[in-house]
C-alpha positions in Angstrom: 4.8 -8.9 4.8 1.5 -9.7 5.6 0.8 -6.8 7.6 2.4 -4.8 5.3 -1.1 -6.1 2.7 -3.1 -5.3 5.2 -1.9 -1.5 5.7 -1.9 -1.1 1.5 -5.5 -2.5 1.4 -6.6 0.3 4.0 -4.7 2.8 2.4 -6.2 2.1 -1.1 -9.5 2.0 0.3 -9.9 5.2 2.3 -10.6 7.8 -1.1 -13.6 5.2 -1.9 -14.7 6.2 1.6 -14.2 9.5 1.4 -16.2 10.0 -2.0 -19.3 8.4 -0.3 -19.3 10.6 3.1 -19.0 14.1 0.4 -21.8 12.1 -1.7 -24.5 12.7 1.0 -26.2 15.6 0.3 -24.6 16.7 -3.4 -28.1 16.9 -5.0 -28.6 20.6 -4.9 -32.6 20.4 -5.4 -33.1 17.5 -2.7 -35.1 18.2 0.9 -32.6 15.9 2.4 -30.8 17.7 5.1 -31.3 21.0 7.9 -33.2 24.2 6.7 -33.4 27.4 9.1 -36.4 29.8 7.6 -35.3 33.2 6.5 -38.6 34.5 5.9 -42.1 34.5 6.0 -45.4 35.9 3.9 -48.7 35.8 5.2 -50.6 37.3 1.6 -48.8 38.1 -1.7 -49.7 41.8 -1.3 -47.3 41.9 2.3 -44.7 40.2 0.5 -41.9 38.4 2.1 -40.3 39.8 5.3 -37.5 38.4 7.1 -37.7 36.7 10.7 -37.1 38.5 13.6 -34.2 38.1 15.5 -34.9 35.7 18.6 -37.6 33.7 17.0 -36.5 30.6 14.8 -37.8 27.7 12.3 -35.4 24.7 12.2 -36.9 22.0 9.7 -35.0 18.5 8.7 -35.5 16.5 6.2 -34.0 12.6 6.5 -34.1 9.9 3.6 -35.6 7.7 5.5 -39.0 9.8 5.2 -39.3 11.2 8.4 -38.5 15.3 9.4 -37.7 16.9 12.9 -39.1 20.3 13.4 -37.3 22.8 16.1 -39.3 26.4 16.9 -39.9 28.8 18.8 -38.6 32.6 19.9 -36.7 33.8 22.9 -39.3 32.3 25.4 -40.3 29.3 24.0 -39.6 26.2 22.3 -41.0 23.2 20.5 -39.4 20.4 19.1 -41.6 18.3 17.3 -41.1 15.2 14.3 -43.1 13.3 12.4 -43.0 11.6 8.4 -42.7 13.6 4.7 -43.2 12.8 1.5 -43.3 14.7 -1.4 -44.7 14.1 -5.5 -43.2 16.2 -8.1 -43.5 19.3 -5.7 -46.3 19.0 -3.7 -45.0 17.8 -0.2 -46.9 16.2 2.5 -45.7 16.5 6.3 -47.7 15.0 9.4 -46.7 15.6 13.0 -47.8 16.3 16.4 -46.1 19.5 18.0 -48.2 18.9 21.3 -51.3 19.8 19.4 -52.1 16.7 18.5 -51.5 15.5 15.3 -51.8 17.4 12.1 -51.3 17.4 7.8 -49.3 20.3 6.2 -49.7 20.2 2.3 -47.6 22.4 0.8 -46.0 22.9 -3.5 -41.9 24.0 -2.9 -39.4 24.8 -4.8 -35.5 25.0 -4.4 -33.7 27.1 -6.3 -29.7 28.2 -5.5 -30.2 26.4 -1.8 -33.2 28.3 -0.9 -36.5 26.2 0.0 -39.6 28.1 -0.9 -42.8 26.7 0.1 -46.9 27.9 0.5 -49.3 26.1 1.7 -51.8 24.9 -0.9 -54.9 27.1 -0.7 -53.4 29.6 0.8 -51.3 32.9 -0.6 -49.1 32.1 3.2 -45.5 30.9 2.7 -42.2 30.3 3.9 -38.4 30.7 2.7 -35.3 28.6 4.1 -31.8 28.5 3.5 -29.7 25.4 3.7 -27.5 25.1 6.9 -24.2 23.4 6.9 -24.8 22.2 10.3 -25.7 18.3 10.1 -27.5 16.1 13.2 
């Protein structure tokens, strides 16, 4: 019988458990999570254009304030991480990618799970989608 309490205790708890692992990321305008650039614009009179096939921009965001940046093209590679934070939407990332260490400020946006971002001063930009893949 007492076994039996145990078993209907599990049981009843697993859809509590369930709810929380499909709460993680529901917030459709949060940074929390793996974006893989789509494109790129270097002045507003190019445009945006789309990456080439072979080269690559992986970016993650993780509520605990830090991000993990993956790069490169065909030949090489650079996987770099450092913190984030962001204010309304001006975001602030610092890492090293072997260059020593360095500040991007940037004002995003996210709209229909695309990440749009350009650097402040600057008419240069880029555009992610949101992956499904998870670390």
């Amino acid at each position: 019988m007492r076994q039996s309490n145990h078993l209907l205790i599990m049981i009843s708890l697993l859809p509590l458990l369930a709810c929380e692992l499909n709460e993680k990321n529901e917030d459709p305008e949060s940074l929390i999570g793996l974006w893989e650039q789509v494109e790129k614009r270097t002045t507003l009179a190019s445009g945006w254009t789309v990456i080439g096939r072979g080269s690559y921009y992986n970016i993650t965001f993780s509520d605990d304030g830090t991000h993990a940046i993956q790069q490169g093209n065909f030949a090489n590679s650079i996987i770099c991480s450092g913190t984030w934070e962001s204010n309304g939407n001006a975001l602030t990332m610092k890492h090293d990618c072997g260059r020593g260490e360095s500040e991007e400020n940037v004002h995003f946006s996210i709209e229909d799970s695309t990440l749009m971002w350009v650097y402040d001063f600057s008419e240069a930009g880029k555009k992610f989608v949101r992956s499904d893949e998870t670390e």
